[in-house]
Predicted model as a PDB file, atoms N, CA, C, CB and O in Angstrom, pLDDT in the B-factor column:
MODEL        1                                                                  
ATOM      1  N   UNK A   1      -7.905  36.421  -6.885  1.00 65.00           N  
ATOM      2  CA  UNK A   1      -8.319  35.306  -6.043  1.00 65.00           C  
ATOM      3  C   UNK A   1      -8.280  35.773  -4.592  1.00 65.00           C  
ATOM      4  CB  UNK A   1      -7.403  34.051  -6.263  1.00 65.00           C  
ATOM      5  O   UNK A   1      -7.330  36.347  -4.059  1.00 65.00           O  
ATOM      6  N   UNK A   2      -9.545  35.418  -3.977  1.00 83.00           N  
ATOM      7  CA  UNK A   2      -9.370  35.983  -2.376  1.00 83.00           C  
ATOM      8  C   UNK A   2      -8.161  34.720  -1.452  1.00 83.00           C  
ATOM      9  CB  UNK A   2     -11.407  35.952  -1.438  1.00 83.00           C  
ATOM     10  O   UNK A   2      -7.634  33.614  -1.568  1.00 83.00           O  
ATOM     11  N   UNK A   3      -8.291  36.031  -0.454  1.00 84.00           N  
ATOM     12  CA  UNK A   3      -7.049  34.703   0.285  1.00 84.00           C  
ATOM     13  C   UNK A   3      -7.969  33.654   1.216  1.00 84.00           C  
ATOM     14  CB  UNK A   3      -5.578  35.586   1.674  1.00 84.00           C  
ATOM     15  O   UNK A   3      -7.473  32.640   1.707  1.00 84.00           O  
ATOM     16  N   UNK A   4      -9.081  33.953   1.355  1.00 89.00           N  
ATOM     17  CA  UNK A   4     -10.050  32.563   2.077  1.00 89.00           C  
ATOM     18  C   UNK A   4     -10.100  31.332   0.656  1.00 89.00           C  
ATOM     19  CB  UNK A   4     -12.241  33.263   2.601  1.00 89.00           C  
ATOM     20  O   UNK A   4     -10.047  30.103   0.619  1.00 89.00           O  
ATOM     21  N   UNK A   5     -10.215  32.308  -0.295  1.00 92.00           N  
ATOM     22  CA  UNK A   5     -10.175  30.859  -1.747  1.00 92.00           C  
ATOM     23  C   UNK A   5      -9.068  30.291  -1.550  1.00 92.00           C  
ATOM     24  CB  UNK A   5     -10.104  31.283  -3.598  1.00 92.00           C  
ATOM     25  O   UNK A   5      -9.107  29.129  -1.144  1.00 92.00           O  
ATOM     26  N   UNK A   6      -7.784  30.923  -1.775  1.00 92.00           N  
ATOM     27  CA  UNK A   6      -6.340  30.237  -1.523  1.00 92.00           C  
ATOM     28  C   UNK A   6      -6.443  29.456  -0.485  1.00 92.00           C  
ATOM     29  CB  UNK A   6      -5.163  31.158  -1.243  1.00 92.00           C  
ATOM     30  O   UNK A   6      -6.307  28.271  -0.790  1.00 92.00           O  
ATOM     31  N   UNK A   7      -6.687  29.712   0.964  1.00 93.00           N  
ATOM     32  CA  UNK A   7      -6.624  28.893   2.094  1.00 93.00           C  
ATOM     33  C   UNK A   7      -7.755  28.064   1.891  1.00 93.00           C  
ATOM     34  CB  UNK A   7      -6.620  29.614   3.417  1.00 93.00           C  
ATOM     35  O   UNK A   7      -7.706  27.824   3.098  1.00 93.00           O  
ATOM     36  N   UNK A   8      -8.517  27.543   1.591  1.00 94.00           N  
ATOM     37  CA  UNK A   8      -9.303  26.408   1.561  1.00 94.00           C  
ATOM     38  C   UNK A   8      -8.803  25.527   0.160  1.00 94.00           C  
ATOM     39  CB  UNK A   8     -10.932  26.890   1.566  1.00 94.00           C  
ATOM     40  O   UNK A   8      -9.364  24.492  -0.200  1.00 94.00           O  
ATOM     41  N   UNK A   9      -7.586  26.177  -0.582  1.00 95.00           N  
ATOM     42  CA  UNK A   9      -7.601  25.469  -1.929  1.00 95.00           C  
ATOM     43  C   UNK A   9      -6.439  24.545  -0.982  1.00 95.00           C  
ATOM     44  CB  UNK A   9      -7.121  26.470  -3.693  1.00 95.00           C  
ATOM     45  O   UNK A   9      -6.425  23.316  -1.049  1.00 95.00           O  
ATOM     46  N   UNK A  10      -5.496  25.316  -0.115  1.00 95.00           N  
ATOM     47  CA  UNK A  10      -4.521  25.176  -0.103  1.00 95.00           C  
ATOM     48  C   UNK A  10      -4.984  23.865   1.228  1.00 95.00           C  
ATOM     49  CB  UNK A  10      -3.617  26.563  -0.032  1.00 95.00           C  
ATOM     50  O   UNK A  10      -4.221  22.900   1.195  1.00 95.00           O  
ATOM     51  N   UNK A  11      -5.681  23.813   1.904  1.00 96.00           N  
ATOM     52  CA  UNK A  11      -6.820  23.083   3.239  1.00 96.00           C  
ATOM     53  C   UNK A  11      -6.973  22.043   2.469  1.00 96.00           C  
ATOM     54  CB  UNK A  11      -8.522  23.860   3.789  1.00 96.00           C  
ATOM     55  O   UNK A  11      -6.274  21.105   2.854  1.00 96.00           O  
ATOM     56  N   UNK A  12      -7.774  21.751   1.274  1.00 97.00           N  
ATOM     57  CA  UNK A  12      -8.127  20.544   0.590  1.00 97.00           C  
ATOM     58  C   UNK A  12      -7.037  20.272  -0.027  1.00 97.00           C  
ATOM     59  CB  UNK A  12      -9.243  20.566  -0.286  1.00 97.00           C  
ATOM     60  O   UNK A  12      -7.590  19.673  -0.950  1.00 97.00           O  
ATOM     61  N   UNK A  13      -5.599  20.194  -0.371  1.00 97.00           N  
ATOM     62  CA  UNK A  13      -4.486  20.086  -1.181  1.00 97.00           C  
ATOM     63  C   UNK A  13      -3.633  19.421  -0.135  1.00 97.00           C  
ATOM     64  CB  UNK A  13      -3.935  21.466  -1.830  1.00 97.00           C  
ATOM     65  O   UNK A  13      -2.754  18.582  -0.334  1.00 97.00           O  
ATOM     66  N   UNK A  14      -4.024  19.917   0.987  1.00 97.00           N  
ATOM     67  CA  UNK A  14      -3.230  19.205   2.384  1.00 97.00           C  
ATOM     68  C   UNK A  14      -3.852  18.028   2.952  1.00 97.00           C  
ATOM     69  CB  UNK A  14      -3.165  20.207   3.674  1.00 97.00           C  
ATOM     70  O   UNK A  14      -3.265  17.021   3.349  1.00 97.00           O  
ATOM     71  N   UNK A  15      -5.147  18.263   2.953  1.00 97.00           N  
ATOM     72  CA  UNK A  15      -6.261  16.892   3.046  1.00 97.00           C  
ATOM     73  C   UNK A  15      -5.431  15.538   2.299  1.00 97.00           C  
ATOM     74  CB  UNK A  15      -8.012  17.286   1.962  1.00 97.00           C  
ATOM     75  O   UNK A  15      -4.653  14.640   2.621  1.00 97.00           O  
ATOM     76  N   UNK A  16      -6.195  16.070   1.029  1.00 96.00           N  
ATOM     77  CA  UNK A  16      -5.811  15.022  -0.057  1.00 96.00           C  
ATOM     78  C   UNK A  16      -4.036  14.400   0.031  1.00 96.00           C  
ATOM     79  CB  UNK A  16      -6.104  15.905  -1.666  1.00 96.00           C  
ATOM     80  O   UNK A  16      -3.419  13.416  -0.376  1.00 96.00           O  
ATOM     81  N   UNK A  17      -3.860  15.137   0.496  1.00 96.00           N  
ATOM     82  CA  UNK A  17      -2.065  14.496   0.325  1.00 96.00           C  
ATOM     83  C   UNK A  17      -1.419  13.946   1.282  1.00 96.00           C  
ATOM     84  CB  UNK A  17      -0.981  15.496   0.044  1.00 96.00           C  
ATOM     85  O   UNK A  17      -0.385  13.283   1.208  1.00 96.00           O  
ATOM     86  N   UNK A  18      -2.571  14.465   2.994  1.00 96.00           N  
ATOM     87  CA  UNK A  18      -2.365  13.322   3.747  1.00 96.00           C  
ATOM     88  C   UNK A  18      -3.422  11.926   3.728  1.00 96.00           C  
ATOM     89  CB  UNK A  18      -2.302  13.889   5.057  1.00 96.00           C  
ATOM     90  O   UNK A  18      -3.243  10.924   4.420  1.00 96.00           O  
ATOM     91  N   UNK A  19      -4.384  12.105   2.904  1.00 95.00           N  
ATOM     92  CA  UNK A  19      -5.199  11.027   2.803  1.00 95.00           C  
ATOM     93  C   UNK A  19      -4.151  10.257   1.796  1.00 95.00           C  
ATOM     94  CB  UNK A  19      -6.816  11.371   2.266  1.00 95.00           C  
ATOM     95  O   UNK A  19      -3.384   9.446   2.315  1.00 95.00           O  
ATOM     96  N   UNK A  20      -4.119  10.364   1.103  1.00 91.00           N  
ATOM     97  CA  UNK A  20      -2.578  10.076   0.282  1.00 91.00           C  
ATOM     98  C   UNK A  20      -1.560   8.884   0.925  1.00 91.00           C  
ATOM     99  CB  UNK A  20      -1.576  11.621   0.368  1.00 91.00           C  
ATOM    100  O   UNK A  20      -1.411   7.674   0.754  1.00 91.00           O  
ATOM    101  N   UNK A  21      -0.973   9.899   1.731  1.00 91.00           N  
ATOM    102  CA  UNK A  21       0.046   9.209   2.361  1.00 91.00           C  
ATOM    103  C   UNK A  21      -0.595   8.249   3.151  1.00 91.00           C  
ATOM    104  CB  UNK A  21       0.937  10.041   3.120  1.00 91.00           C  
ATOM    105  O   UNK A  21       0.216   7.337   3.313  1.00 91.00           O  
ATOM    106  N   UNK A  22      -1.582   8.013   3.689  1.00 92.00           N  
ATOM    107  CA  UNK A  22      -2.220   6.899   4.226  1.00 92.00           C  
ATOM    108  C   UNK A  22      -2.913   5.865   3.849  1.00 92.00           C  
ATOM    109  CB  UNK A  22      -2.778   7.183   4.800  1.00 92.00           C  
ATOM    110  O   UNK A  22      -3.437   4.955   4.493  1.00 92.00           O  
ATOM    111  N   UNK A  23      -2.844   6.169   2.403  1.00 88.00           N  
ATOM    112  CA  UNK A  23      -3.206   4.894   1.636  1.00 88.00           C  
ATOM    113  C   UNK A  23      -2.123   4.303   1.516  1.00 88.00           C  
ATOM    114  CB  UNK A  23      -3.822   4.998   0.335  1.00 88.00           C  
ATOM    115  O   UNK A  23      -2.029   3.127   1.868  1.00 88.00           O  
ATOM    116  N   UNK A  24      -0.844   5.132   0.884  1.00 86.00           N  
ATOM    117  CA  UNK A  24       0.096   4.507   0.627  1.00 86.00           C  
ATOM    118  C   UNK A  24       0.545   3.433   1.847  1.00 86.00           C  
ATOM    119  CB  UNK A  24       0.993   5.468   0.248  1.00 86.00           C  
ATOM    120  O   UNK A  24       0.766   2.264   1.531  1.00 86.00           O  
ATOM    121  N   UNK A  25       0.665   3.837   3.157  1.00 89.00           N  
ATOM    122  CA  UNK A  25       0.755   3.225   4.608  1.00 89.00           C  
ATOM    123  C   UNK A  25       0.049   2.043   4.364  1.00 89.00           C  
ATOM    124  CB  UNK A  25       0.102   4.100   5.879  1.00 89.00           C  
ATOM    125  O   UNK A  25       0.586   0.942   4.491  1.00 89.00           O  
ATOM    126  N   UNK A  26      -0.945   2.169   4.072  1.00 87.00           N  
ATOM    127  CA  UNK A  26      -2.385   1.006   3.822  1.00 87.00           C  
ATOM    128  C   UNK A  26      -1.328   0.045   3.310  1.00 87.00           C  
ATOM    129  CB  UNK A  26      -3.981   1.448   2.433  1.00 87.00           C  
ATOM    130  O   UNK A  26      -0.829  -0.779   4.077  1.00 87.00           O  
ATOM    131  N   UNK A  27      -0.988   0.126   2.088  1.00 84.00           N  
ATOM    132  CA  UNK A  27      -0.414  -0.820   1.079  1.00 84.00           C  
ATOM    133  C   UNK A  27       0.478  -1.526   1.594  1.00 84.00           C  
ATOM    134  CB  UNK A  27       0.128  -0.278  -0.028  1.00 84.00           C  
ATOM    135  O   UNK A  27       0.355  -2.737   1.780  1.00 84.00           O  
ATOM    136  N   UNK A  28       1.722  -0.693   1.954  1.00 86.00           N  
ATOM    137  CA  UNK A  28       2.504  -1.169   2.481  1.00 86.00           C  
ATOM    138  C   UNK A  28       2.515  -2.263   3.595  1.00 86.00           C  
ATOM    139  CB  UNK A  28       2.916  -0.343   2.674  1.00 86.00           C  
ATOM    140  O   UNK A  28       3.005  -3.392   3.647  1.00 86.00           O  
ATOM    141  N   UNK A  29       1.981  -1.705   4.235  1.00 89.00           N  
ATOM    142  CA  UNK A  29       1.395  -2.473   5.354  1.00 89.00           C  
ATOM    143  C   UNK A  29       1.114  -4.166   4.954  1.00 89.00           C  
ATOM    144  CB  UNK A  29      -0.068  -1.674   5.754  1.00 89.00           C  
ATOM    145  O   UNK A  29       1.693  -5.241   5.109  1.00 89.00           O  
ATOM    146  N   UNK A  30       0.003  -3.714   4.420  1.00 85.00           N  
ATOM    147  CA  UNK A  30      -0.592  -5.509   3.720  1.00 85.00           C  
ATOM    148  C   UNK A  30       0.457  -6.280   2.936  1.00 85.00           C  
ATOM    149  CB  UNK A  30      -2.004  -5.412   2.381  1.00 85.00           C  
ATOM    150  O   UNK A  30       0.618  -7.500   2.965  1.00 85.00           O  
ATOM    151  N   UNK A  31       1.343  -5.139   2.031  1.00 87.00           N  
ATOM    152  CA  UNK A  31       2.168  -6.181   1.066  1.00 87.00           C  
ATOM    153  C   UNK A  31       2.948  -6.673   2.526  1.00 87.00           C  
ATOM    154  CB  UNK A  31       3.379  -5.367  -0.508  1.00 87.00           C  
ATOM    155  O   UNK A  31       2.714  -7.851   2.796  1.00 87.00           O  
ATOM    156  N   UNK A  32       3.897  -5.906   3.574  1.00 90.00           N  
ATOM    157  CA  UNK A  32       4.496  -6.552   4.274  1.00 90.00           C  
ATOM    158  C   UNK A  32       4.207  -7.623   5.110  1.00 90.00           C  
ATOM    159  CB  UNK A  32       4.870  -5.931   4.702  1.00 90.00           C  
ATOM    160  O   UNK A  32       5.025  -8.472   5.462  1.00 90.00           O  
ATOM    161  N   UNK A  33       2.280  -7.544   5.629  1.00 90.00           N  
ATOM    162  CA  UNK A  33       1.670  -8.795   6.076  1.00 90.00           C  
ATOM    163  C   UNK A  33       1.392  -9.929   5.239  1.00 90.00           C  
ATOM    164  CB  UNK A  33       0.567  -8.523   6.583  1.00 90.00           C  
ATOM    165  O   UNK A  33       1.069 -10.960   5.828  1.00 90.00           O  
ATOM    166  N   UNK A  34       1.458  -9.953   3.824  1.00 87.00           N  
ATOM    167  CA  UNK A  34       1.487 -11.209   3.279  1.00 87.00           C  
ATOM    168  C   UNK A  34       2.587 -11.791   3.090  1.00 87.00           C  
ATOM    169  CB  UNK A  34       0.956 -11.261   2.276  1.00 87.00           C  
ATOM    170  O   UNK A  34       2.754 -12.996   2.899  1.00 87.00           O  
ATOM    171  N   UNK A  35       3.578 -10.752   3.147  1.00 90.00           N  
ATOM    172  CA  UNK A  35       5.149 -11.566   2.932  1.00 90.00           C  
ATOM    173  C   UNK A  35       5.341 -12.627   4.418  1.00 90.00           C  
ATOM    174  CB  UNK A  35       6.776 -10.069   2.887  1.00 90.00           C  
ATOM    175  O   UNK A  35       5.496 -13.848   4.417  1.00 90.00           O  
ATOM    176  N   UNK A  36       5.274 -11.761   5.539  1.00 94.00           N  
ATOM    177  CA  UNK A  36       4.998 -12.416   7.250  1.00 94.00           C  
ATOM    178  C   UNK A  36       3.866 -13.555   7.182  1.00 94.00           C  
ATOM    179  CB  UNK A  36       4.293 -11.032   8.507  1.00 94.00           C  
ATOM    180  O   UNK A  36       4.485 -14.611   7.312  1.00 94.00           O  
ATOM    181  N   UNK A  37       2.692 -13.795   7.061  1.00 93.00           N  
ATOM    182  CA  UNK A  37       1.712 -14.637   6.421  1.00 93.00           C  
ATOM    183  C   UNK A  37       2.245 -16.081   5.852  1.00 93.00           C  
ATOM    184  CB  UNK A  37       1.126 -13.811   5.279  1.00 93.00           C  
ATOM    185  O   UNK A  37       2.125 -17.225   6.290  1.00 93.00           O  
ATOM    186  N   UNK A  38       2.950 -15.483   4.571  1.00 92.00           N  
ATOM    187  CA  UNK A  38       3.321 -16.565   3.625  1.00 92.00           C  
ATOM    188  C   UNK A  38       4.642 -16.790   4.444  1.00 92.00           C  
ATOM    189  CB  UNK A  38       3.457 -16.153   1.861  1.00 92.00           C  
ATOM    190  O   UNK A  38       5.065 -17.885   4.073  1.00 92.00           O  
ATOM    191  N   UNK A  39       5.570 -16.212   5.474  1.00 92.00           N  
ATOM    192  CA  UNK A  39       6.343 -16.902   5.670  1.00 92.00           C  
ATOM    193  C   UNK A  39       6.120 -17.860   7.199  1.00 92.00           C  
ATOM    194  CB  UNK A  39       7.408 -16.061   5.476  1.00 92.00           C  
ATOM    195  O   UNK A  39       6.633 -18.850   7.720  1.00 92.00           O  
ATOM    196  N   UNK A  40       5.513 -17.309   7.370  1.00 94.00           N  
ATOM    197  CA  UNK A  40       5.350 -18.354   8.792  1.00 94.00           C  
ATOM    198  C   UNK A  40       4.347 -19.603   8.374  1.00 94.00           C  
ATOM    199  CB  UNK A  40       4.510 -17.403  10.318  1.00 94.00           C  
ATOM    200  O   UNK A  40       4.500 -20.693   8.925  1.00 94.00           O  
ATOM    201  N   UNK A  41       3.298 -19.402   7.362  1.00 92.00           N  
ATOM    202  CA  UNK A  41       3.120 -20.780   6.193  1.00 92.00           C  
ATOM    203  C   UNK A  41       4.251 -21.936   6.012  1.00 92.00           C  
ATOM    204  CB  UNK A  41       3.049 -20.149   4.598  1.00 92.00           C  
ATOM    205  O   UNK A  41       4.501 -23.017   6.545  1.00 92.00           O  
ATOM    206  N   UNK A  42       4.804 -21.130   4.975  1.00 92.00           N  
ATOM    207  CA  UNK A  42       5.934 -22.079   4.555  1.00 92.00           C  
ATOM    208  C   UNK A  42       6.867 -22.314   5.761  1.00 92.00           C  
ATOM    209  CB  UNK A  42       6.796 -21.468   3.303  1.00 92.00           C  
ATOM    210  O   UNK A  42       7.520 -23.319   5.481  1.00 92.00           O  
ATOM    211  N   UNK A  43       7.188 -21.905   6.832  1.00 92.00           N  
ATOM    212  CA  UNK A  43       7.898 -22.257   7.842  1.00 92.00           C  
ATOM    213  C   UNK A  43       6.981 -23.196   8.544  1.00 92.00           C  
ATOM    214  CB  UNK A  43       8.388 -21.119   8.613  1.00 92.00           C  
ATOM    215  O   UNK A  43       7.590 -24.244   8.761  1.00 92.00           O  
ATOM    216  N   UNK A  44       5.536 -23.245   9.065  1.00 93.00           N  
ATOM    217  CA  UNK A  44       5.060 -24.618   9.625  1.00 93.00           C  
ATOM    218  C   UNK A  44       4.983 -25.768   8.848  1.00 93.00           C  
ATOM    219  CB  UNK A  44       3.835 -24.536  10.106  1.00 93.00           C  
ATOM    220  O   UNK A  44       5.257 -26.890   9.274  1.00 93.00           O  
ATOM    221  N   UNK A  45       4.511 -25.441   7.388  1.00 93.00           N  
ATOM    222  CA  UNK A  45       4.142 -26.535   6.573  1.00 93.00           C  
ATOM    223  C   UNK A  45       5.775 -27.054   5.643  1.00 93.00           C  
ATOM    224  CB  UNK A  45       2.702 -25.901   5.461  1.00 93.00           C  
ATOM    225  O   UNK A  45       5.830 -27.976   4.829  1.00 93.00           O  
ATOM    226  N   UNK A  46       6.685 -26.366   5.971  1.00 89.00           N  
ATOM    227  CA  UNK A  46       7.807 -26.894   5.470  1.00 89.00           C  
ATOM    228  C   UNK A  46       7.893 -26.799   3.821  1.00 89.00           C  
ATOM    229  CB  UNK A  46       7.863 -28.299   5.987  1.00 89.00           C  
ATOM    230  O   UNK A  46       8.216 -27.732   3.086  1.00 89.00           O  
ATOM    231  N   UNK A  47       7.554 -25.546   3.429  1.00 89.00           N  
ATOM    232  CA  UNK A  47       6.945 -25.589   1.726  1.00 89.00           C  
ATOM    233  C   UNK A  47       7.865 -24.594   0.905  1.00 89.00           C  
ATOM    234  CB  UNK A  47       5.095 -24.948   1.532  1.00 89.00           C  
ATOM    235  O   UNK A  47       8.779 -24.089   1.556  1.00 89.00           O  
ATOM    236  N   UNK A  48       7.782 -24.319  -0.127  1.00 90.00           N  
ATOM    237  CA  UNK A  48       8.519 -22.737  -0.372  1.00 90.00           C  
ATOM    238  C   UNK A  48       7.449 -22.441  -1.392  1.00 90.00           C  
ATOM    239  CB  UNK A  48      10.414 -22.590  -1.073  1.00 90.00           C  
ATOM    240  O   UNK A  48       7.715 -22.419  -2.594  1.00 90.00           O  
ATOM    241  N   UNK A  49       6.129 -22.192  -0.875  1.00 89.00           N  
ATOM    242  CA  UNK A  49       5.143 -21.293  -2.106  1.00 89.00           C  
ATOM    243  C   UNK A  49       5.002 -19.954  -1.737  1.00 89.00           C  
ATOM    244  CB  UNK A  49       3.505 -21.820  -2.308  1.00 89.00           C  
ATOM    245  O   UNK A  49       3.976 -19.352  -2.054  1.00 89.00           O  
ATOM    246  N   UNK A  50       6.186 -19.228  -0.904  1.00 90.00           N  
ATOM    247  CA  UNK A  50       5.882 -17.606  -0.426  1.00 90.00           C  
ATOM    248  C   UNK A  50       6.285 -17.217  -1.704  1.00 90.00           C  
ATOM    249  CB  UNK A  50       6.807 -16.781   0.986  1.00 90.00           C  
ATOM    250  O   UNK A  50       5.297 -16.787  -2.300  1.00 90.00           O  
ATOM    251  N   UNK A  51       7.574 -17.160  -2.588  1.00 89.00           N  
ATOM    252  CA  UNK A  51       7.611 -16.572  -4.091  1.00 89.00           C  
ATOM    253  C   UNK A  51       6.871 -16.862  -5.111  1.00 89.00           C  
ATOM    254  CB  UNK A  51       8.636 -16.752  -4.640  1.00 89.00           C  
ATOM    255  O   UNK A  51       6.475 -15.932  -5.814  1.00 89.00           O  
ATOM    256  N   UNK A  52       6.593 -17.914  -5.359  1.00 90.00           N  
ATOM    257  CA  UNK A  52       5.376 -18.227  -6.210  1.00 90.00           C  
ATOM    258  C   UNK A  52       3.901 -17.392  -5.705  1.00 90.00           C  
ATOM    259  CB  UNK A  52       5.160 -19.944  -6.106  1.00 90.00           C  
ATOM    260  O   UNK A  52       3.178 -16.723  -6.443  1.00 90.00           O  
ATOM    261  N   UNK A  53       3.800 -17.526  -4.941  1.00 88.00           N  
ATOM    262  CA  UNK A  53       2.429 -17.035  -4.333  1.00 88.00           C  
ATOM    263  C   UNK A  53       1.944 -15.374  -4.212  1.00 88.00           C  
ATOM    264  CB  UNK A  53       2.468 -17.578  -2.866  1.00 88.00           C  
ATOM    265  O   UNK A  53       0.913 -14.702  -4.247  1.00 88.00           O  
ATOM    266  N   UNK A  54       3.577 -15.188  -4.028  1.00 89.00           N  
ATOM    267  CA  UNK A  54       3.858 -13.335  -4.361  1.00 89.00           C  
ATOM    268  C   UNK A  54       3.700 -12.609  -5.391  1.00 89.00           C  
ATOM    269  CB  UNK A  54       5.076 -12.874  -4.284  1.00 89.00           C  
ATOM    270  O   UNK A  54       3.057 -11.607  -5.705  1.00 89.00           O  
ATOM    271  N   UNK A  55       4.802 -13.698  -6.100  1.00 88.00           N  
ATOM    272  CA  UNK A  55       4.957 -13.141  -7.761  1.00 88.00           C  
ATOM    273  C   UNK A  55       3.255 -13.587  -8.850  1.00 88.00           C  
ATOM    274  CB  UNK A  55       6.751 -14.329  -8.630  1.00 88.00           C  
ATOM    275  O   UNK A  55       2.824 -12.878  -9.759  1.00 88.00           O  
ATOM    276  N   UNK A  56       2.855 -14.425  -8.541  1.00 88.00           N  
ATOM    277  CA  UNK A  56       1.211 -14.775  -8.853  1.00 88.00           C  
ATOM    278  C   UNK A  56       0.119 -14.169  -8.808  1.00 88.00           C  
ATOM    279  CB  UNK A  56       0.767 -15.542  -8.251  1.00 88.00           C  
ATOM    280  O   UNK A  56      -0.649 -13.943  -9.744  1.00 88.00           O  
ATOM    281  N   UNK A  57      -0.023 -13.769  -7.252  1.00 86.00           N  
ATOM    282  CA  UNK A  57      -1.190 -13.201  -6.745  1.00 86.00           C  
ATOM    283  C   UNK A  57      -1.167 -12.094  -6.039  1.00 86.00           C  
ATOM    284  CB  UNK A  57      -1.771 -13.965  -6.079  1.00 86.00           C  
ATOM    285  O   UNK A  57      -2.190 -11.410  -6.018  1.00 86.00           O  
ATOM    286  N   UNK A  58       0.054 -11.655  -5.272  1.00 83.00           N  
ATOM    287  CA  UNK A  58       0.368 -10.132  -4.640  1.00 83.00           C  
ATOM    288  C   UNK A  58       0.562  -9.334  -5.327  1.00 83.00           C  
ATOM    289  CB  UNK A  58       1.346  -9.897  -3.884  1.00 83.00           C  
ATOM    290  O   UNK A  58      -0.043  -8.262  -5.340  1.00 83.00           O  
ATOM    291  N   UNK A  59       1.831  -9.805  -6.376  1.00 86.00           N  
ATOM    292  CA  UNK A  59       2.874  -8.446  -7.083  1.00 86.00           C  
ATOM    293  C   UNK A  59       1.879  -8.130  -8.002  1.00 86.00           C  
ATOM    294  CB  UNK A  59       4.601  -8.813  -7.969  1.00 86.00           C  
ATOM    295  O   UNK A  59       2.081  -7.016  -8.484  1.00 86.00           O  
ATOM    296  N   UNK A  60       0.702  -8.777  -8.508  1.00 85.00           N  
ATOM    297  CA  UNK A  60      -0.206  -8.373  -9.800  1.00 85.00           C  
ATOM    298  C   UNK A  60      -1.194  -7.663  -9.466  1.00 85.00           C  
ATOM    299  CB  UNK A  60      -0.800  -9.449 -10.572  1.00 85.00           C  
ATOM    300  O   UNK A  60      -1.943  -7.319 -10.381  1.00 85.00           O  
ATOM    301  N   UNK A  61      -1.555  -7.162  -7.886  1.00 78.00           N  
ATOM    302  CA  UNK A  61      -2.192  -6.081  -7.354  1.00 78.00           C  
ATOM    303  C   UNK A  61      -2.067  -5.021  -7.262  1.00 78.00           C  
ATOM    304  CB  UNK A  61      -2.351  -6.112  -6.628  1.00 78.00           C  
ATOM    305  O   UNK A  61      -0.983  -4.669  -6.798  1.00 78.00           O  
ATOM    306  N   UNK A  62      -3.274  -3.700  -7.716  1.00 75.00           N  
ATOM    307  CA  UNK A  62      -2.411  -2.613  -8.026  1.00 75.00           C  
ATOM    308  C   UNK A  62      -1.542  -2.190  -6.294  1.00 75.00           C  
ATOM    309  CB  UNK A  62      -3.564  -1.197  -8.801  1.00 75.00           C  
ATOM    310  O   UNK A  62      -0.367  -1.836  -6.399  1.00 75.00           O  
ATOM    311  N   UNK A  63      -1.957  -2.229  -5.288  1.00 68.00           N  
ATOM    312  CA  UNK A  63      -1.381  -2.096  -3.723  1.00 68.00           C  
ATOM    313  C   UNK A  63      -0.082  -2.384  -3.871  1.00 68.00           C  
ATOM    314  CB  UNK A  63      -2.008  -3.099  -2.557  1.00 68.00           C  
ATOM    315  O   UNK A  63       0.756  -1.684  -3.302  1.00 68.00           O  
ATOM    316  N   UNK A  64       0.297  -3.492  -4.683  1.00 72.00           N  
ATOM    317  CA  UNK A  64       1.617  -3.487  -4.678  1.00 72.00           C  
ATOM    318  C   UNK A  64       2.544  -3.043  -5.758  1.00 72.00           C  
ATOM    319  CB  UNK A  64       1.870  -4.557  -4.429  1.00 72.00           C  
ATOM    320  O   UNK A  64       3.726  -3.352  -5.903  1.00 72.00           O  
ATOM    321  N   UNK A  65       1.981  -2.455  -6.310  1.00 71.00           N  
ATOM    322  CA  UNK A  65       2.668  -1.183  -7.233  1.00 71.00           C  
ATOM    323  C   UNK A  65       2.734  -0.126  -7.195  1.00 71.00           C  
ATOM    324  CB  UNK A  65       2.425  -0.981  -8.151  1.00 71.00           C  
ATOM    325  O   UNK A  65       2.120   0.599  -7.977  1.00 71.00           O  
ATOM    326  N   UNK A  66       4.090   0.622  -5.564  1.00 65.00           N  
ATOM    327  CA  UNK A  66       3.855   1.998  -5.709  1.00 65.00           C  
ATOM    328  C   UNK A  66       3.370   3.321  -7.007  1.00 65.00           C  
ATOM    329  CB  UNK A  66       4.914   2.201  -5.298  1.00 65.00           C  
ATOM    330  O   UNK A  66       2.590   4.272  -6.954  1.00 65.00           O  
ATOM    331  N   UNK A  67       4.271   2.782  -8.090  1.00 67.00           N  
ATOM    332  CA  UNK A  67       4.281   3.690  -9.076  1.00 67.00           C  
ATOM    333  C   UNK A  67       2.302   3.983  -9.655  1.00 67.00           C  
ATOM    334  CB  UNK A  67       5.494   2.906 -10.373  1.00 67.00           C  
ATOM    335  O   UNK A  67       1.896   4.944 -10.308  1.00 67.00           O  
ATOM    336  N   UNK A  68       1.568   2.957  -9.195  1.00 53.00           N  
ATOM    337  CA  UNK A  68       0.083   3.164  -9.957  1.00 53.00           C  
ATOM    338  C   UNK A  68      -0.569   3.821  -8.475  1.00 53.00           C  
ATOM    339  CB  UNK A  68      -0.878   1.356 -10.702  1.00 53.00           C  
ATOM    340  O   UNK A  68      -1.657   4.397  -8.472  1.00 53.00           O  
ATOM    341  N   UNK A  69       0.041   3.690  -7.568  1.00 52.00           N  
ATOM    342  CA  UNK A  69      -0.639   4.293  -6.225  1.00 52.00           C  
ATOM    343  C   UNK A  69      -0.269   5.783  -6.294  1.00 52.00           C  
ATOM    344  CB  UNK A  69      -0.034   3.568  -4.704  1.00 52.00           C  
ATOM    345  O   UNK A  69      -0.636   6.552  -5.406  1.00 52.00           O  
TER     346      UNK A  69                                                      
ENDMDL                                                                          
END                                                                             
């Protein structure tokens, strides 16, 4: 194997794994803005549908399942 093959294997392996880590960022991100979202909700409207609303419609997204990301 030449070493320009290695360094471009090794170039796209570094790509991909910081594109990677910035999805993961992505996710995170949003799951933590719907938790902030749903709580300043239920704090004007005086409600408690932030766990229901999590466990329903967030937690069943793959974004919020590191392990499938």
């Amino acid at each position: 194997v030449r070493s320009s093959d290695r360094a471009d294997a090794i170039r796209v392996l570094t790509e991909t794994h910081m594109f990677l880590l910035l999805v993961e960022s992505y996710a995170v991100l949003n799951y933590c803005g719907f938790r902030k979202i749903l709580k300043k909700h239920d704090k004007l409207t005086v409600t408690a549908t932030k766990d229901l609303y999590m466990a329903r419609m967030v937690n069943s997204k793959p974004f919020a399942r590191m392990d499938t990301i």
